[in-house]
C-alpha positions in Angstrom: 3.9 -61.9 -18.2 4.7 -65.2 -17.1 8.2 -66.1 -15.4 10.0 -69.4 -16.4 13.2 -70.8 -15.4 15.2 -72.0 -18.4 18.7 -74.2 -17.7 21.3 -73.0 -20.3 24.9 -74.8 -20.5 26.9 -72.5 -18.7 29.3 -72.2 -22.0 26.2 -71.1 -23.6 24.9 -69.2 -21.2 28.5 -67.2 -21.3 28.4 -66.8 -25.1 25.1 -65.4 -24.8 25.9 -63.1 -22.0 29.4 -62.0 -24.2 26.2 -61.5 -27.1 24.0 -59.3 -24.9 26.5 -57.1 -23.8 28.3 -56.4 -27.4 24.2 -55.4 -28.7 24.0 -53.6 -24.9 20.7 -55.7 -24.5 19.3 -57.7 -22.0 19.6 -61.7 -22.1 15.7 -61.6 -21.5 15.3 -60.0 -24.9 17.3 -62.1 -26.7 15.8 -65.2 -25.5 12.2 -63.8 -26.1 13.0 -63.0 -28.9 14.6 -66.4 -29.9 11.3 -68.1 -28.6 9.2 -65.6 -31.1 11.2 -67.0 -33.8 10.5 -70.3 -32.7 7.0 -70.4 -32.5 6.9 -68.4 -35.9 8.9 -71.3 -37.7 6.4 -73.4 -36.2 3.2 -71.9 -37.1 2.7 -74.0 -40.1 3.0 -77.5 -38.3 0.7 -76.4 -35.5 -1.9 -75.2 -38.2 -1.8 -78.8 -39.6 -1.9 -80.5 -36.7 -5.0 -78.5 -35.4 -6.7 -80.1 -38.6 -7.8 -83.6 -37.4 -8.4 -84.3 -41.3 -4.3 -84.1 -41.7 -3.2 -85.5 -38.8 -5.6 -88.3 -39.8 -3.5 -88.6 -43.3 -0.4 -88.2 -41.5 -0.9 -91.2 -39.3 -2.3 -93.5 -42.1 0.7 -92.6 -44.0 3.3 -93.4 -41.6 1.3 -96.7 -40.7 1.7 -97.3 -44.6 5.8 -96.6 -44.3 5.9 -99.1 -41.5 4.0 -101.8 -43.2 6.3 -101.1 -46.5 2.8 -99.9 -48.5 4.2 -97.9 -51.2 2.9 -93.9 -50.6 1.3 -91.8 -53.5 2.8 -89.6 -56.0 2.5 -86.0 -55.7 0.1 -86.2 -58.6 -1.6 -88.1 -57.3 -1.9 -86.1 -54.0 -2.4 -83.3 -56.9 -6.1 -84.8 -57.9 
């Protein structure tokens, strides 16, 4: 396992502290544990992304929001 310095707001970092004490864990854990949840929420987006087929779509469609082009229904993203 890797080791990475993180920079908390020292409010925060007290409120977590206050946190991990009251559950008698270790501020480590939490935060891991915080970043697994992260990356799970995440999955999804990554997934697309990876597909250069929707990342494609994405980027004509946002080119097509700048230029005012009206978008398609959802029917029509049904067919």
């Amino acid at each position: 396992m890797s080791t990475a310095t993180v920079r908390i707001p020292e409010k925060k970092r007290d409120i977590l502290k206050v946190i991990a004490s009251f559950e008698k864990r270790e501020m480590k854990e939490i935060i891991s544990e915080l970043i697994d949840e992260y990356i799970e929420r995440h999955k999804e987006t990554l997934d697309l992304l990876s597909r250069p087929e929707w990342v494609q779509a994405i980027e004509e469609g946002k080119a097509e929001v700048a230029k005012g082009i009206k978008g398609k229904s959802l029917d029509d993203l049904a067919d």
